[in-house]
C-alpha positions as MATLAB code, in Angstrom:
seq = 'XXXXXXXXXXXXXXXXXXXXXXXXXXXXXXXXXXXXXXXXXXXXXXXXXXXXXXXXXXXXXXXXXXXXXXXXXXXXXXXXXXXXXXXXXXXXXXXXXXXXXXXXXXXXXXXXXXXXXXXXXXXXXXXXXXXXXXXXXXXXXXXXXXXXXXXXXXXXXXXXXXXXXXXXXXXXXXXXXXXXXXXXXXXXXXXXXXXXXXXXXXXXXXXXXXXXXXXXXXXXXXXXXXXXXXXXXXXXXXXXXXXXXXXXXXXXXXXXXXXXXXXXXXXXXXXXXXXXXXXXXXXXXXXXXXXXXXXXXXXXXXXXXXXXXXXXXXXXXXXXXXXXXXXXXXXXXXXXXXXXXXXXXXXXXXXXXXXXXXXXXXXXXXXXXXXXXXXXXXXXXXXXXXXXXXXXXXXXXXXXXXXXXXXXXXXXXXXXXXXXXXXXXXXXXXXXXXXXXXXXXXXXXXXXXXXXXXXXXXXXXXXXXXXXXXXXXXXXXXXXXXXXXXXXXXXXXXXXXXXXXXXXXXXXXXXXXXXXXXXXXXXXXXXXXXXXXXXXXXXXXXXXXXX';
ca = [
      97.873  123.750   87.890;
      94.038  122.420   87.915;
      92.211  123.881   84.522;
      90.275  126.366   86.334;
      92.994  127.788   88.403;
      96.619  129.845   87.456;
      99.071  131.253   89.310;
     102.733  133.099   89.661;
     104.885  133.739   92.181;
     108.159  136.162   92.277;
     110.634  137.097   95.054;
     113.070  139.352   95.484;
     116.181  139.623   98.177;
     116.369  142.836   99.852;
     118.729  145.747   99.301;
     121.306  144.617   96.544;
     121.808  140.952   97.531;
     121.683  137.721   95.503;
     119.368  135.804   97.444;
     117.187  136.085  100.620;
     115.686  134.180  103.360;
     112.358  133.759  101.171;
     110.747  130.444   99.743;
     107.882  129.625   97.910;
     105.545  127.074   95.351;
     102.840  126.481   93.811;
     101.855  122.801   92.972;
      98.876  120.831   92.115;
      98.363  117.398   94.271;
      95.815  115.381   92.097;
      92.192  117.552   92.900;
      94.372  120.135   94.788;
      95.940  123.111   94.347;
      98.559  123.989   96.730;
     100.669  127.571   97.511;
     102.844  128.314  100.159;
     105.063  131.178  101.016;
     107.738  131.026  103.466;
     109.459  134.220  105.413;
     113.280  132.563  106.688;
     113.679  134.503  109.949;
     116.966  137.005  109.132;
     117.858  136.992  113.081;
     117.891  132.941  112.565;
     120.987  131.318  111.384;
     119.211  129.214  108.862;
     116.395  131.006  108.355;
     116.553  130.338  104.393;
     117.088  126.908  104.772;
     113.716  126.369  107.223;
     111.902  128.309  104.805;
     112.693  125.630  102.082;
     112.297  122.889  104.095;
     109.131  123.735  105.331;
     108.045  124.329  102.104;
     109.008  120.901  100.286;
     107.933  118.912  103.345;
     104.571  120.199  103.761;
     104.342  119.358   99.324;
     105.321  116.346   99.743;
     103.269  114.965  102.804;
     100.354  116.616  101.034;
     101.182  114.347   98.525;
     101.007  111.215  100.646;
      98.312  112.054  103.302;
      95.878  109.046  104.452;
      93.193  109.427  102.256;
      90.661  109.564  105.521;
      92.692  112.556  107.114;
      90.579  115.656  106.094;
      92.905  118.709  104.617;
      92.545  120.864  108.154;
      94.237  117.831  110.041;
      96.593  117.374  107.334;
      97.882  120.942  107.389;
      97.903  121.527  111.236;
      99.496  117.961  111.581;
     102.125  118.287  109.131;
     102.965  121.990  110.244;
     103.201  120.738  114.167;
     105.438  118.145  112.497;
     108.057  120.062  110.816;
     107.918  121.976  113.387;
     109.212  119.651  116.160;
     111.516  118.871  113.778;
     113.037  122.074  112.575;
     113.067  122.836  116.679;
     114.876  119.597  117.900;
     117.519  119.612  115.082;
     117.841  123.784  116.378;
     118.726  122.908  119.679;
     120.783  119.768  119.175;
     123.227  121.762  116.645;
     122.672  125.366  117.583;
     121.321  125.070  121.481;
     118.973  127.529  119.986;
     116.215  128.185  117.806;
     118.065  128.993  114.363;
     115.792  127.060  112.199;
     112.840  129.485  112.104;
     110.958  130.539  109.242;
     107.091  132.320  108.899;
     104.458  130.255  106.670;
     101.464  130.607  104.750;
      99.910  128.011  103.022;
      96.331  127.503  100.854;
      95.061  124.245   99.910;
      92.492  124.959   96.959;
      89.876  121.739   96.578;
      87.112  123.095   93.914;
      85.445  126.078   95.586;
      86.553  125.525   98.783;
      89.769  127.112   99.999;
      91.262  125.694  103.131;
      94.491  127.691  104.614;
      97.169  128.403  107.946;
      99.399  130.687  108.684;
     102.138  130.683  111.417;
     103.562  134.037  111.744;
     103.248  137.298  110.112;
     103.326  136.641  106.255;
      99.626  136.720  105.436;
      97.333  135.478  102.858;
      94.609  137.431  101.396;
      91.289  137.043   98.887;
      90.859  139.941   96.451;
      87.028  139.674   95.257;
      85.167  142.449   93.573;
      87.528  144.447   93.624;
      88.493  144.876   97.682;
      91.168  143.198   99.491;
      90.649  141.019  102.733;
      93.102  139.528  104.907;
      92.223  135.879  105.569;
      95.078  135.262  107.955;
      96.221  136.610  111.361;
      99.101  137.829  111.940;
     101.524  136.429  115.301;
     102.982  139.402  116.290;
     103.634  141.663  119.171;
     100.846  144.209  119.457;
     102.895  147.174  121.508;
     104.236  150.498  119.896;
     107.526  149.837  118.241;
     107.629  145.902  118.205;
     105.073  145.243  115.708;
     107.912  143.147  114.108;
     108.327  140.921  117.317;
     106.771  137.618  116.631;
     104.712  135.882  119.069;
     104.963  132.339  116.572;
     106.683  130.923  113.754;
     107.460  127.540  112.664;
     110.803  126.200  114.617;
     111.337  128.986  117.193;
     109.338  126.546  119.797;
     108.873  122.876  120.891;
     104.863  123.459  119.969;
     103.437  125.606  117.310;
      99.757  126.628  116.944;
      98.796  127.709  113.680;
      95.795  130.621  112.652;
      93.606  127.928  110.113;
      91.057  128.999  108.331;
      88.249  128.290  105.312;
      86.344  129.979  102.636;
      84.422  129.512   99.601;
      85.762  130.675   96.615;
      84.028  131.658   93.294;
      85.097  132.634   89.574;
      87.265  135.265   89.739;
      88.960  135.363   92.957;
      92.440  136.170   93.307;
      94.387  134.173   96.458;
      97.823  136.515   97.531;
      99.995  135.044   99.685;
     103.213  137.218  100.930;
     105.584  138.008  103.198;
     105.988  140.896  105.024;
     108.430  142.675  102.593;
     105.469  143.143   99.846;
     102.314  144.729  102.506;
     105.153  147.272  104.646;
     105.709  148.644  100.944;
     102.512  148.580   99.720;
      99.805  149.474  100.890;
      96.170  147.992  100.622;
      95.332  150.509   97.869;
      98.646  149.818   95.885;
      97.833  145.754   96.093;
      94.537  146.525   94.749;
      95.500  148.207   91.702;
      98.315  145.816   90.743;
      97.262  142.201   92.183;
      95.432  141.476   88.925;
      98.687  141.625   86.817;
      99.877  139.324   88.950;
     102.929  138.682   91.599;
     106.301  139.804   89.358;
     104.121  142.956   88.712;
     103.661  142.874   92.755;
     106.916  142.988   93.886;
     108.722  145.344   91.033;
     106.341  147.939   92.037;
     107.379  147.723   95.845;
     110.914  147.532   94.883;
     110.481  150.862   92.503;
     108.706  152.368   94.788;
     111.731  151.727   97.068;
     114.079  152.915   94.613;
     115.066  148.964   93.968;
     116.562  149.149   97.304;
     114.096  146.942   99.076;
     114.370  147.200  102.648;
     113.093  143.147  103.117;
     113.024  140.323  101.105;
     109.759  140.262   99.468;
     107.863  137.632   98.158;
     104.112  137.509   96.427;
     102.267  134.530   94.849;
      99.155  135.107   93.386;
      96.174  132.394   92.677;
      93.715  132.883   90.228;
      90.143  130.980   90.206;
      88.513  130.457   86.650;
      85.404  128.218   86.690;
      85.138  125.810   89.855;
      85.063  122.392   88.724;
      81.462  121.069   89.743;
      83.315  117.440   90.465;
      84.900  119.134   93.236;
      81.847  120.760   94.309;
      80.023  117.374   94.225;
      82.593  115.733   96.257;
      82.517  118.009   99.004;
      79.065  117.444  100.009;
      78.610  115.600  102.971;
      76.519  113.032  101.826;
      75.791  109.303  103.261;
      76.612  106.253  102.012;
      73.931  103.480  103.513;
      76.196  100.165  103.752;
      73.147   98.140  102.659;
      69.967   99.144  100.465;
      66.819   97.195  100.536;
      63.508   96.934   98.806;
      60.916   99.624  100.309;
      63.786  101.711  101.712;
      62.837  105.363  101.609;
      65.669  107.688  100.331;
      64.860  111.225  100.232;
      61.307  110.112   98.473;
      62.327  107.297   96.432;
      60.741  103.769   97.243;
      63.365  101.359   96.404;
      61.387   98.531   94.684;
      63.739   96.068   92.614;
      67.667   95.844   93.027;
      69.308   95.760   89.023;
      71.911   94.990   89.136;
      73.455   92.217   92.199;
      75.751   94.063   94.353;
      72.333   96.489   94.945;
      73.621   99.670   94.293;
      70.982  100.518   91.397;
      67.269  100.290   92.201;
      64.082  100.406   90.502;
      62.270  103.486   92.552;
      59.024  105.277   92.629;
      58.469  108.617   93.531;
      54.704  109.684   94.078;
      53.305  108.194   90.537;
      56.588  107.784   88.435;
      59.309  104.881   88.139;
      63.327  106.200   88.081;
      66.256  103.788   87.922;
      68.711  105.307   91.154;
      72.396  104.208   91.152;
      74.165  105.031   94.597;
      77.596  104.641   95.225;
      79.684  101.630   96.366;
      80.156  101.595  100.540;
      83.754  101.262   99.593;
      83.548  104.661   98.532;
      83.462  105.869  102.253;
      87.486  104.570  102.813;
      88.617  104.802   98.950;
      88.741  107.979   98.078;
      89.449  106.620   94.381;
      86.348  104.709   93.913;
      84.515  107.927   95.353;
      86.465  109.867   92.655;
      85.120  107.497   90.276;
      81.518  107.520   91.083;
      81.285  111.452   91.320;
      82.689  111.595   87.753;
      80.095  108.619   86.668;
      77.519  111.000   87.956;
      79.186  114.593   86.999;
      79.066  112.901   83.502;
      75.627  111.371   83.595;
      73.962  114.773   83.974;
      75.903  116.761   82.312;
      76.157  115.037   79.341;
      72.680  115.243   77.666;
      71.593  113.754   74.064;
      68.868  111.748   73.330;
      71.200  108.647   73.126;
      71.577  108.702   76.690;
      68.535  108.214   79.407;
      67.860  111.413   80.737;
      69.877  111.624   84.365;
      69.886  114.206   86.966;
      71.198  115.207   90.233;
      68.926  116.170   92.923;
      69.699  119.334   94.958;
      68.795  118.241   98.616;
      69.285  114.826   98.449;
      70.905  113.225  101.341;
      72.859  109.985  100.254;
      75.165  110.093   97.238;
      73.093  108.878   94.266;
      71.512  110.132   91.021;
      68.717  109.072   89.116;
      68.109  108.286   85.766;
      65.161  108.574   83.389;
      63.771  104.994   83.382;
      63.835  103.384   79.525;
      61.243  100.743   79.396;
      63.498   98.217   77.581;
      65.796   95.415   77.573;
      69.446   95.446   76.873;
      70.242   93.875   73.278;
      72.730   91.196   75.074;
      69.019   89.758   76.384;
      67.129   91.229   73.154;
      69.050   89.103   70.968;
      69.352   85.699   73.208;
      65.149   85.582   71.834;
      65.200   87.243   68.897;
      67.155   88.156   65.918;
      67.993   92.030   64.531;
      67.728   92.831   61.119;
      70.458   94.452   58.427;
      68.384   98.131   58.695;
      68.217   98.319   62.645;
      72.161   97.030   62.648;
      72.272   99.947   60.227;
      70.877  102.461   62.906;
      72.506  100.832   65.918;
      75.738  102.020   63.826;
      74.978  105.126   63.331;
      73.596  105.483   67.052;
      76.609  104.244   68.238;
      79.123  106.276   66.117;
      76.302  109.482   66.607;
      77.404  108.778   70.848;
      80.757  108.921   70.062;
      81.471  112.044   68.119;
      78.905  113.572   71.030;
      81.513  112.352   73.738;
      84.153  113.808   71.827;
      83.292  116.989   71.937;
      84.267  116.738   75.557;
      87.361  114.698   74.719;
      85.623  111.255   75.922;
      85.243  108.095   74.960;
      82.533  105.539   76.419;
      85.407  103.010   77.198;
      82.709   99.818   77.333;
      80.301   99.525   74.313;
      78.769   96.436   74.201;
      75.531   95.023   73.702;
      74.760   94.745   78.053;
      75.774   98.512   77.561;
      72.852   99.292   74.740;
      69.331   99.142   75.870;
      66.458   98.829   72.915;
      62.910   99.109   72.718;
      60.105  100.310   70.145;
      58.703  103.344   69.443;
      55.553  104.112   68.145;
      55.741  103.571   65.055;
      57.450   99.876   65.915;
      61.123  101.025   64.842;
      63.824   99.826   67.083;
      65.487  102.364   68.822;
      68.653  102.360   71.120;
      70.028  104.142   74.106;
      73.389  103.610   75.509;
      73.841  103.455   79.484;
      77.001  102.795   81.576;
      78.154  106.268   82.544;
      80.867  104.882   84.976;
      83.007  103.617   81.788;
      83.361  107.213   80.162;
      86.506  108.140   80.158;
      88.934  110.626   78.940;
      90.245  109.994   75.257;
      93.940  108.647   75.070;
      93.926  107.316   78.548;
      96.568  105.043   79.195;
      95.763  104.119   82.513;
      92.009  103.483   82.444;
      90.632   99.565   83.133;
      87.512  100.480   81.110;
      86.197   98.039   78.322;
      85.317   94.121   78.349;
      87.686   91.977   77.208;
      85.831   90.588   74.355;
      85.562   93.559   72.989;
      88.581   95.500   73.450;
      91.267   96.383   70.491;
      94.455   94.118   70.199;
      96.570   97.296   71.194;
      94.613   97.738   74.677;
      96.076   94.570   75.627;
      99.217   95.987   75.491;
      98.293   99.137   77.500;
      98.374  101.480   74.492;
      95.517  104.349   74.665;
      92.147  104.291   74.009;
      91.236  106.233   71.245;
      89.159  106.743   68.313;
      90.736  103.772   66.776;
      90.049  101.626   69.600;
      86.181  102.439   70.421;
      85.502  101.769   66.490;
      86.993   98.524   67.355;
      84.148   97.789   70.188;
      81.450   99.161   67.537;
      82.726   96.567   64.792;
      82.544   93.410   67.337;
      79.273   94.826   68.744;
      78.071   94.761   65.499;
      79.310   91.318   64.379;
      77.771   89.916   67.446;
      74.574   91.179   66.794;
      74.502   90.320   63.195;
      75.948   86.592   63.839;
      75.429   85.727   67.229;
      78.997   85.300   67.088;
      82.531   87.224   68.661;
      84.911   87.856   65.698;
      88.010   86.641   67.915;
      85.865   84.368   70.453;
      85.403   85.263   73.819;
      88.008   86.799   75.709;
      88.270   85.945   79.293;
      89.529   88.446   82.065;
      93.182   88.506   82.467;
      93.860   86.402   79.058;
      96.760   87.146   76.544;
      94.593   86.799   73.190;
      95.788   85.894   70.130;
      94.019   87.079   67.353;
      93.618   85.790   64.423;
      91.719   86.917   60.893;
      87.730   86.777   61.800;
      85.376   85.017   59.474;
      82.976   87.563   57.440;
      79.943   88.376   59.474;
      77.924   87.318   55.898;
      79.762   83.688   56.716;
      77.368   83.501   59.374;
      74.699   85.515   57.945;
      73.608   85.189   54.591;
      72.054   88.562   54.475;
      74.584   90.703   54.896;
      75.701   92.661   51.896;
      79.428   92.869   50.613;
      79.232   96.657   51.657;
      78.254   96.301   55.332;
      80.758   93.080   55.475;
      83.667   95.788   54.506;
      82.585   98.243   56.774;
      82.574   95.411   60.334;
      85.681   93.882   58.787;
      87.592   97.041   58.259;
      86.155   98.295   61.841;
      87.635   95.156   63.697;
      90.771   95.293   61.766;
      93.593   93.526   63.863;
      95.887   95.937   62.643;
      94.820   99.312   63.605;
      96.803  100.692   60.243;
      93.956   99.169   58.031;
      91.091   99.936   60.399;
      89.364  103.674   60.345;
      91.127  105.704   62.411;
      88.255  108.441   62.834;
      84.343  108.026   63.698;
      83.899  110.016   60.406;
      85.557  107.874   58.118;
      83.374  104.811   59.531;
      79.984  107.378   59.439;
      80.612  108.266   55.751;
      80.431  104.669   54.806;
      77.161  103.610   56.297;
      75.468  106.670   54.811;
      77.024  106.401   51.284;
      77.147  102.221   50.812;
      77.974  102.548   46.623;
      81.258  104.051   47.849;
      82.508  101.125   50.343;
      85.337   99.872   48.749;
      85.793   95.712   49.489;
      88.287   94.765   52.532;
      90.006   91.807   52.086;
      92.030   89.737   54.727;
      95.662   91.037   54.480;
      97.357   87.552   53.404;
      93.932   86.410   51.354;
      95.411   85.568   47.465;
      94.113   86.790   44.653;
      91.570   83.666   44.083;
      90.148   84.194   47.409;
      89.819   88.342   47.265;
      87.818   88.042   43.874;
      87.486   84.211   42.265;
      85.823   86.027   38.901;
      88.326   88.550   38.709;
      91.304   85.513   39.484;
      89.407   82.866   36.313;
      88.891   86.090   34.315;
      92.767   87.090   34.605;
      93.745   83.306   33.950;
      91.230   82.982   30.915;
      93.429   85.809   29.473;
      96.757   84.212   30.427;
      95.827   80.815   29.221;
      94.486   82.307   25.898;
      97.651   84.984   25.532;
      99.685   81.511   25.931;
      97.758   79.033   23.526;
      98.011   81.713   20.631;
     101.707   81.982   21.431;
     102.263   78.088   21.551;
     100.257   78.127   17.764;
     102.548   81.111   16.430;
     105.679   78.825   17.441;
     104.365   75.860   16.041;
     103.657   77.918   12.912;
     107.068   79.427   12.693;
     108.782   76.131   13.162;
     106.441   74.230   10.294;
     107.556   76.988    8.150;
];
């Protein structure tokens, strides 16, 4: 199931039998949640067998559907489908309807609820405590066949199903049954035991029949916890211009200067103030993926608020998909540093900024997935201190993702290469290089191009390049770009305590460096004592022997 959303279902066959002409599951399809409850028609032959098929094949088209079919056409199409099916393969075997089975299904996307029925099994929403039916029964009206069904899935060559929509909210509770669980119980009885759920549903219809129920009877009950906002987002209908150009007015915003060159994030005014607007790709209108991916770049950017981050919001009645950004009068430090050079106390602080970001995003179980110096913007303040913001919401990603193509290649772990998650570990990685770049001008590994196969091989000391690094902060980059991710710090803590307590960095030395290399004073010291513990020894001999 989704986060927000739980469920169970329960069934039981009627009088004292094994099993009964009922089917149902509950199964979540990427951003949906889907439920569907199947009545096999006892009169029919293979009732019980339509009920299961009907069941698995609408799952597993639901699975497949063309990403530009919306969910109504998907349901009503894939119900007409089966349908033809189950009917044709009836009257080719049979030469009558026997596959012929009642449905109910719900498709749950966010808050919206999208559901059919063919039939008499129904579907209702409990909220606030009252009990509506949602579907419509296809049955005969008259006195004494009320059980006479005017539709169900196989028992015709063309099938019309009841479809309908809500909105759902926190706390709603989605039933879907067949008729064995409401000609037990009544509305009042469903209300005072739908909230412990189906198995609690159906044992008190089969006590109150003695556990001699007179039907099958099947319940599954959906609960909804908090509605993702993702969803919500996505479900706007919201346009996406193919082109954008300067002076462009877009719900108030005066596009003045394209960023970034495929024109997707402007400088804007709005009456007397400057924003930086990021829309989403055109590609977004046919890839539902890349749409995925620019709701959750924008879900993130306002949600997640610190003053690392420009400030980003989402405006309510805006009609394109965009969202705007506080604008940070800066530069990024990739361009900072082609004119100028950073010194040992701002590296300092660009650390801890850095490491500050990432224990923020993990809170939320995310990594930024692309630090880099394009990625870090930096300006003064005031008081002429350097200070840094970090930008690039569409990398954030979810920590130990496996299949995420976040990160530059220059600055990605050795492990990433070979698909292994992105962790901790791994973004301490892109902190160290970012750091040894800034400090030397130079990559610790070179520069990876995309789609190479690096080798890597043990990086210089950033104080090779630059004199004025001390041994302390050389230990901390060295042990934070660590080809083997056994000697580098595993957590943003461990790296955090050593910029703030520098006395207490202990050196890091190349794994195959000898002894000479590691510490020459310590290496002439130890042969000193050698060379003198052997010269006394050679005298003592000689000594011995003259005697």
């Amino acid at each position: 199931m989704q986060n927000n959303i739980l469920s169970s279902g329960f069934s039981l066959a009627k009088h004292k039998e094994l099993t009964g002409d009922d089917f149902y599951d509950v199964k979540s399809i990427g951003q949906l949640t889907v439920a569907i409850v199947c009545d096999g028609v006892g009169s029919a032959t293979e009732g019980a067998q339509a009920a299961k098929r009907v069941t698995n094949y609408l799952i597993n088209n639901l699975k497949k559907r063309p990403k530009t079919w919306s969910i109504e056409k998907s349901i009503l199409s894939f119900t007409q489908s089966i349908n033809s099916i189950l009917y044709q393969e009836s009257q080719i075997n049979y030469e009558s309807s026997e596959l012929v089975t009642t449905l109910t299904i719900v498709v749950i996307e966010g808050n919206r609820l999208y559901g059919a029925n063919v039939g008499d099994s129904r579907v209702y929403l409990y909220r606030e405590s009252q009990l509506n039916q949602l579907s419509h029964d296809h049955a005969m009206d008259e006195v004494g066949f009320e059980n006479v069904l005017t539709q169900a899935v196989g028992i015709s060559k063309d099938v019309t199903p009841y479809y309908f929509e809500n909105l759902v909210q926190k706390g709603d509770k989605i039933l879907l049954c067949s008729d064995g669980l409401y000609n037990v119980l009544d509305k009042e009885e469903i209300e005072e035991n739908i909230d412990f759920g189906a198995h609690s549903l159906i044992k008190k219809a089969s006590k109150k029949e003695t556990d001699n129920l007179p039907d099958d009877t099947t319940a599954v009950v959906v609960t909804i916890g908090d509605v993702s906002e993702a969803q919500i987002l996505k479900q706007q209908k919201l346009t996406i211009a193919e082109s954008l150009k300067e002076r462009d007015n877009i719900d108030g915003y005066i596009l003045e200067k394209s960023l970034i060159q495929n024109n997707r994030t402007w400088l804007c005014s709005k009456k007397t103030k400057h924003y930086v607007v990021k829309f989403a790709p055109h590609e977004a209108l046919e890839n539902e993926a890349m749409l995925d991916l620019f709701i959750k770049e924008a879900w993130n950017a306002k949600r997640l608020k610190a003053n690392f981050f420009p400030k980003a919001v989402i405006p309510k009645n805006r009609t394109h998909r965009y969202y705007v950004m506080q604008l940070f009068n800066g530069e990024d430090l990739d361009s900072f540093l082609q004119h100028k050079h950073i010194t040992i106390d701002d590296t300092i602080e660009l650390a801890a900024t850095l490491i500050k970001m990432a224990q923020f995003l993990l809170k939320y179980d995310l990594v930024h997935g692309d630090i880099k110096p394009p990625n870090i913007m930096i300006a003064k303040d005031d008081d002429e201190n350097l200070q840094f913001k970090i930008i690039d919401f569409g990398s954030i990603t979810e920590i130990f993702s496996t299949d995420t193509q976040a990160g530059t290649p220059s600055y990605l772990a050795p492990e990433r290469f070979q698909n292994e998650a992105i962790s901790e570990s791994t973004e301490i990685f892109s902190i160290g290089v970012t750091l040894y770049l800034a400090l030397t001008g130079k990559y610790p590994y070179g520069e990876i191009e995309p789609f190479q196969n690096p080798t890597f091989k043990e990086a210089k000391k950033p104080s090779f390049y630059n004199k004025n690094i001390p041994n302390w902060l050389d230990s901390v980059i060295l042990r934070s770009i660590a080809i083997d991710k056994e000697r580098r710090y595993e957590h943003y803590s461990e790296m955090d305590f050593e910029l703030k307590y520098p006395q207490k960095v202990k050196p890091f030395f190349a794994k195959n460096l000898s002894i000479m290399e590691r510490s020459p004073l310590m290496f002439y010291r130890t042969g000193f004592i050698i060379m003198s513990i052997s010269t006394m020894a050679l005298l003592l001999l000689l000594g011995f022997q003259n005697s």
